[in-house]
C-alpha distance (Angstrom), angle and dihedral (degrees) to the residues before:
residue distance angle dihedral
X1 . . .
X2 3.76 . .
X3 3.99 112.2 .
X4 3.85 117.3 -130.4
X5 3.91 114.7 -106.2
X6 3.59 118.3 -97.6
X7 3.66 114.5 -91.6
X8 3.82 105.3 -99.2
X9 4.03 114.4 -109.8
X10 3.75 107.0 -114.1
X11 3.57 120.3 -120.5
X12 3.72 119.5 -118.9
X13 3.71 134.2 -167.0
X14 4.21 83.2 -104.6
X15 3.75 87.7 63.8
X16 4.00 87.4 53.6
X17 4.02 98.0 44.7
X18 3.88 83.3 43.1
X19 4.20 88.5 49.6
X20 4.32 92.3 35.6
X21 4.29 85.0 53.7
X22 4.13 75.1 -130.1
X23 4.36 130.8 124.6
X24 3.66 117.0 -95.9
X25 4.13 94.9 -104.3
X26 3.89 88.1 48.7
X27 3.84 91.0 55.8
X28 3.64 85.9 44.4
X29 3.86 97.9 45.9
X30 4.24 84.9 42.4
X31 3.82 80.8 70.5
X32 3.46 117.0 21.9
X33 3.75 103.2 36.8
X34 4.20 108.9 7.2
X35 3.83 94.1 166.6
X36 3.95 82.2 78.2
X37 3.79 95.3 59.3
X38 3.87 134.4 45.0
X39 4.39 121.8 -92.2
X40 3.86 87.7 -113.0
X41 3.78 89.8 58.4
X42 3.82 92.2 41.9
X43 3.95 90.2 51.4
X44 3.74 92.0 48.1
X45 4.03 97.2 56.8
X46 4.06 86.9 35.3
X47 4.14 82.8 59.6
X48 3.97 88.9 31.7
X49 4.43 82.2 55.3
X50 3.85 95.6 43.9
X51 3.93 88.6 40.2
X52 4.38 91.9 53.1
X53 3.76 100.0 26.2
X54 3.71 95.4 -120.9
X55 3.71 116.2 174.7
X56 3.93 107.9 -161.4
X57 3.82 116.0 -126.6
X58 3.76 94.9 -133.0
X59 3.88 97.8 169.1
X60 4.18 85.8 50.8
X61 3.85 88.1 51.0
X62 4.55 88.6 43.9
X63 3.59 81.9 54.3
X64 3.88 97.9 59.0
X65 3.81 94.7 33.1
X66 3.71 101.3 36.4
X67 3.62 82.7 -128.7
X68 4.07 129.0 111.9
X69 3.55 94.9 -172.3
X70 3.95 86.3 -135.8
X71 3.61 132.7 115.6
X72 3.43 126.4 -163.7
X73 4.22 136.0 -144.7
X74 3.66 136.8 -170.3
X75 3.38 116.3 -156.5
X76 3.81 127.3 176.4
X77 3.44 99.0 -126.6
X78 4.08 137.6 -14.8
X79 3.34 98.4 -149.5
X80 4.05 92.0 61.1
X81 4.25 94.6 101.0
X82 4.27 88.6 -149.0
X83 3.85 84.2 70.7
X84 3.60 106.0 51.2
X85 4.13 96.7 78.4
X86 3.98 85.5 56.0
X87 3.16 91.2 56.6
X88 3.60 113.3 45.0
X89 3.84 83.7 43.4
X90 3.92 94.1 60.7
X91 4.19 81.7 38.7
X92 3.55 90.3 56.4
X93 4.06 102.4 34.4
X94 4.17 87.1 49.2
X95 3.35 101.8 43.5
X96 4.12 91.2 51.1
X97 3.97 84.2 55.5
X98 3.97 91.1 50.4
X99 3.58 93.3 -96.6
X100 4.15 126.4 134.7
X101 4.32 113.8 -157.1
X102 3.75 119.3 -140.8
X103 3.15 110.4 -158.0
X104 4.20 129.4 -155.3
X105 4.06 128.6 -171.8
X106 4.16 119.7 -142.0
X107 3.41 94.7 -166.8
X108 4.11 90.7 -137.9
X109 3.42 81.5 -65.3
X110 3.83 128.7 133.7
X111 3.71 107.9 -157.4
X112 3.34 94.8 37.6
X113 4.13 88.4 57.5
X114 4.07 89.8 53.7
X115 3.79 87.0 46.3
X116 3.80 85.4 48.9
X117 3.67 100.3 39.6
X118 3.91 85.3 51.4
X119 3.85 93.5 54.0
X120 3.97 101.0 48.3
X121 3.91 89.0 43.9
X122 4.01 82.3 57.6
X123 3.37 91.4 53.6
X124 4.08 87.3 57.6
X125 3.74 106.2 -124.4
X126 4.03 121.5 -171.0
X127 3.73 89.1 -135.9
X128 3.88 143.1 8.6
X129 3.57 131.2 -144.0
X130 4.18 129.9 -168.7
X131 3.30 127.7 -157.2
X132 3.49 90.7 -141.1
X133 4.16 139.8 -12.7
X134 3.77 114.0 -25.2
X135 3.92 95.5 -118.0
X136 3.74 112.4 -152.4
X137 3.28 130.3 49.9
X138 3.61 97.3 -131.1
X139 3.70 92.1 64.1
X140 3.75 89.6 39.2
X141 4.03 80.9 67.0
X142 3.54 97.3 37.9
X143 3.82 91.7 59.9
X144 4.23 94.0 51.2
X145 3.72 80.4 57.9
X146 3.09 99.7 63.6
X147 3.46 91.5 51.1
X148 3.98 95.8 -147.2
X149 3.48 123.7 134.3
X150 3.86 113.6 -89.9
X151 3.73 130.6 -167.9
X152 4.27 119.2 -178.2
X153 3.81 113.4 -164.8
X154 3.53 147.0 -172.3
X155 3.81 93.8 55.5
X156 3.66 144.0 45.5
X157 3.99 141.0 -104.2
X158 3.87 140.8 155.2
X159 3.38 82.6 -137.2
X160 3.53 122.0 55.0
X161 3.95 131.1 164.4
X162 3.15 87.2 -115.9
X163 3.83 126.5 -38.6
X164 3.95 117.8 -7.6
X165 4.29 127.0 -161.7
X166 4.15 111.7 -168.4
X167 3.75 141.3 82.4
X168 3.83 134.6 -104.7
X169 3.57 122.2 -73.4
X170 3.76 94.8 -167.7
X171 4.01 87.8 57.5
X172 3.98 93.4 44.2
X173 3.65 82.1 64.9
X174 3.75 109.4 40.7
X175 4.47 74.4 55.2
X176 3.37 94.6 57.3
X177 3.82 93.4 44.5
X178 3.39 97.9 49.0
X179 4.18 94.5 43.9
X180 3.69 83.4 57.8
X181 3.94 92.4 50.1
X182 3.92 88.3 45.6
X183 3.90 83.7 53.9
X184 3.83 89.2 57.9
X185 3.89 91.8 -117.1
X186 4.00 111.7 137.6
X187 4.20 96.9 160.1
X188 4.22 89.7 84.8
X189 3.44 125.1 172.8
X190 4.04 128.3 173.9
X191 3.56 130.3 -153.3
X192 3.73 108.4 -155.7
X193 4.07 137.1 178.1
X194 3.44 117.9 -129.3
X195 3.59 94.9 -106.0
X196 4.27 125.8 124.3
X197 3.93 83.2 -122.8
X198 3.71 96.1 49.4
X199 3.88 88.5 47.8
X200 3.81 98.4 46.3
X201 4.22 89.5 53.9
X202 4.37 83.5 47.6
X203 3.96 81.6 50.4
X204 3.88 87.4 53.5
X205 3.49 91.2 43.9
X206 3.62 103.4 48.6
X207 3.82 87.3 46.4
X208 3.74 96.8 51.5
X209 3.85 90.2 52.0
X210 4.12 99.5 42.3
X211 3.62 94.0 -138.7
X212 4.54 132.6 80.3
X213 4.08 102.8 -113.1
X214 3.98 126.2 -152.1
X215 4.03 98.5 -81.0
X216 3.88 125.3 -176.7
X217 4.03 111.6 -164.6
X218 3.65 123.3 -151.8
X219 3.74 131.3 -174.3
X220 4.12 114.7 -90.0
X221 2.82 121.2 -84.6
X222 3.96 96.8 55.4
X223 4.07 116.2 -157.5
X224 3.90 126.7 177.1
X225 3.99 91.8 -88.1
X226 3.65 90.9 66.1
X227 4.33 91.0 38.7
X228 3.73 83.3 63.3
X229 3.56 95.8 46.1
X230 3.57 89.9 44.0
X231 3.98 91.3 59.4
X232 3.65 97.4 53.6
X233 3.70 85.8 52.9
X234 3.66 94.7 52.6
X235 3.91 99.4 45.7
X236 4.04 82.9 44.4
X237 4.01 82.0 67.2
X238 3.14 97.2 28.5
X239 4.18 127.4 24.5
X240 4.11 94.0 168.6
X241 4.37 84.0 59.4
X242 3.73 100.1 151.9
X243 3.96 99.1 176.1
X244 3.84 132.6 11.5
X245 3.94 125.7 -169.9
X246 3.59 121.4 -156.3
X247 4.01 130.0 -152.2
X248 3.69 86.5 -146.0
X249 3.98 136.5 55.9
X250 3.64 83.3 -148.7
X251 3.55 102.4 47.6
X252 4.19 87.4 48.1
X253 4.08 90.2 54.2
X254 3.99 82.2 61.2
X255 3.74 98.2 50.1
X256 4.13 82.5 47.7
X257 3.99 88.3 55.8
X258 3.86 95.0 38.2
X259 3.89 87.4 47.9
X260 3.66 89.4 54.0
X261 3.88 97.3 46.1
X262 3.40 85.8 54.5
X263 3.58 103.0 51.9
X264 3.97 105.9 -108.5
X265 3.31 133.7 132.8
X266 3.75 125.2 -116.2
X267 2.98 116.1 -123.4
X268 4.01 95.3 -5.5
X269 3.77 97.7 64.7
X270 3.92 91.5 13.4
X271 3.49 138.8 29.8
X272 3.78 124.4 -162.7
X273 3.77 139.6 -173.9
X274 3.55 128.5 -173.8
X275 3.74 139.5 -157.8
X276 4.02 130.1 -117.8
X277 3.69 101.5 13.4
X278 3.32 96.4 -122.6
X279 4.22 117.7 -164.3
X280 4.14 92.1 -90.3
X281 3.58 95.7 48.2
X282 4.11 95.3 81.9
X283 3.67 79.2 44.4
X284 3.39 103.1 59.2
X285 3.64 125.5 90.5
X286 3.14 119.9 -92.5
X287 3.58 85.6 28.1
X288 3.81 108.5 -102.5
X289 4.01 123.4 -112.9
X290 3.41 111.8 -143.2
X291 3.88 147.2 154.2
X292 3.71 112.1 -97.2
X293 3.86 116.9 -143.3
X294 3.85 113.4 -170.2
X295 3.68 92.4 -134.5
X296 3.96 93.2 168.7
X297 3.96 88.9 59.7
X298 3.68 94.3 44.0
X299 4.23 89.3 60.7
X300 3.82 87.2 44.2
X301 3.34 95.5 60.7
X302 3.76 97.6 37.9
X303 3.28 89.9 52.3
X304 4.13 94.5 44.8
X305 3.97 81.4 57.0
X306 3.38 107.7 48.2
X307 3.81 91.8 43.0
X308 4.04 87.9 53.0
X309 3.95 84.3 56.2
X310 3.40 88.5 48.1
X311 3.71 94.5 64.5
X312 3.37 92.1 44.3
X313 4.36 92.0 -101.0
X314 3.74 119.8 151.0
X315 3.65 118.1 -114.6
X316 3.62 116.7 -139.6
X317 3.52 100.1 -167.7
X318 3.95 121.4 40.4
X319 3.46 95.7 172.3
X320 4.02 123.5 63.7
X321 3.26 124.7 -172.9
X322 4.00 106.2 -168.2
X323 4.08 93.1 167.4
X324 3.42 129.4 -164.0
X325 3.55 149.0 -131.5
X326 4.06 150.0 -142.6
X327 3.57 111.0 -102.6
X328 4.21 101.1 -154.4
X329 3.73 117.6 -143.1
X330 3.65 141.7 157.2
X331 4.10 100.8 -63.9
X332 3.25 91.2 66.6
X333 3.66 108.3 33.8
X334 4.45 105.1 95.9
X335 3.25 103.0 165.9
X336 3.97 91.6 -143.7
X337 3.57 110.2 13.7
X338 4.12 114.0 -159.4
X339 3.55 123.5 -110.3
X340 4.19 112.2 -74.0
């Protein structure tokens, strides 16, 4: 009768300072805190863990530190390109500091945020991060509570959970409305997701120009189907349209193709600006005006806050304004645009 195989001898952090040639606490700080100790060391018991197989108990060590090392981010949507350098940049400036990102999608979706926001609080993260405004108040709450630090980003407020990294939406808009006015365009359409962002910048817009413009809404978030879709709309209220901004880069590349399919010129007939400037958008042709967001500085920074509040630092400034601007290319650039 075959015998069973001898249980396997589990691996403990000993076996790794024994393997790394390293103390105990330096294997331990290697892994759980490597700012403390040099690369070389943190290489060695990185090899030392491959080498052994050791798999670090890292809710054992929360439980003696109070600490999970893990930080966690709600974003609306992955897929959404103008969010990717925010979060590789919190990815990268966490995981140097011997922190790991979870990361959760709300799907533009309210409820499912507070139902989100509850779970990842369970889970007993050292920090939080939004992709965005924390939208009810109940969650607003929730999160003082916990008492974690707590940075939203990609917008603006005076009055932020806690700490908040973005730029004004209501400002990208009154930019892009006044560009367009500067261009000598007056026959303005918009082609806006669904999304409290996207309506805040169509808030700015409307205000900077005075008037209500033809606007087609599609569900967040936007993609080049619903740009074309979005066209047709506008032209349906509007067949003299001289100029149409979109809340998306993705939605703009579809009011490109359905301008093309149906004959007009961009930016003779047609002028278009996007939002996000997302890697195609240069690429595009015309060449795509758009709003550029430095998303890569806006994790840096959330990430150089949160960490600071982590060790127990005093922030000086819990609300960052890292702005924006209109990048100008070729869809927009009519030499001699007609009258309205």
């Amino acid at each position: 009768m075959p015998t069973s195989p001898a249980p396997r001898k589990t691996v403990t952090l000993h076996d790794v300072a024994r393997e790394a040639g390293v103390s105990l606490i330096t294997a331990s700080r290697a892994l759980g805190n490597p700012a403390l100790v040099s690369k070389a060391t943190i290489e060695r018991v990185q090899q030392a863990v491959a080498a052994t197989g050791y798999i670090p108990n890292l809710l054992a060590g929360g439980l003696k530190s109070k600490r999970s090392l893990m930080v966690a981010a709600l974003v609306p949507n992955i897929s959404v390109a103008q969010f990717l350098p925010t979060v590789q940049a919190l990815t990268d400036a966490l995981e140097q500091a011997g922190y790991q990102l979870i990361l959760g999608q709300t799907g533009y979706d309210r409820a499912r945020e507070d139902t989100l926001l509850g779970t990842m609080l369970s889970r007993r993260p050292d920090a939080l991060v939004m992709g965005g405004l924390v939208a009810s108040q109940a969650s607003r709450e929730r999160l003082r509570q916990a008492d974690i630090p707590v940075v939203e980003t990609w917008d603006l407020t005076d009055h932020p959970v806690d700490m908040v990294v973005g730029f004004s939406h209501l400002k990208v808009g009154g930019a892009i409305a006044g560009y367009f006015l500067s261009k000598g365009w007056t026959r303005l359409g918009m082609a806006t997701g669904d999304d409290q962002r996207a309506a805040v910048r169509r808030e700015g817009f409307i205000a900077t120009l005075g008037r209500d413009v033809p606007t087609a809404v599609v569900k967040a978030p936007s993609t080049l189907e619903a740009g074309r879709r979005a066209l047709g709309e506008l032209l349906a209220q509007d067949p003299g349209l001289r100029a149409v901004y979109c809340s998306s880069d993705q939605m703009a590349q579809g009011v490109l193709v359905e301008a093309l399919a149906r004959g007009l010129r961009v930016p003779q007939d047609l002028a278009v600006c996007g939002f996000g400037d997302a890697d195609f958008a240069a690429h595009l042709e015309p060449a795509l005006t758009t709003v550029r967001v430095d998303g890569a500085a806006i994790g840096l920074k959330a990430a150089e806050l949160l960490l600071a509040r982590c060790r127990g630092e005093a922030v000086p400034q819990r609300v960052v304004d890292l702005g924006f601007r209109i990048v100008e290319r070729a869809s927009t650039a009519a030499a001699a645009p007609a009258p309205g």
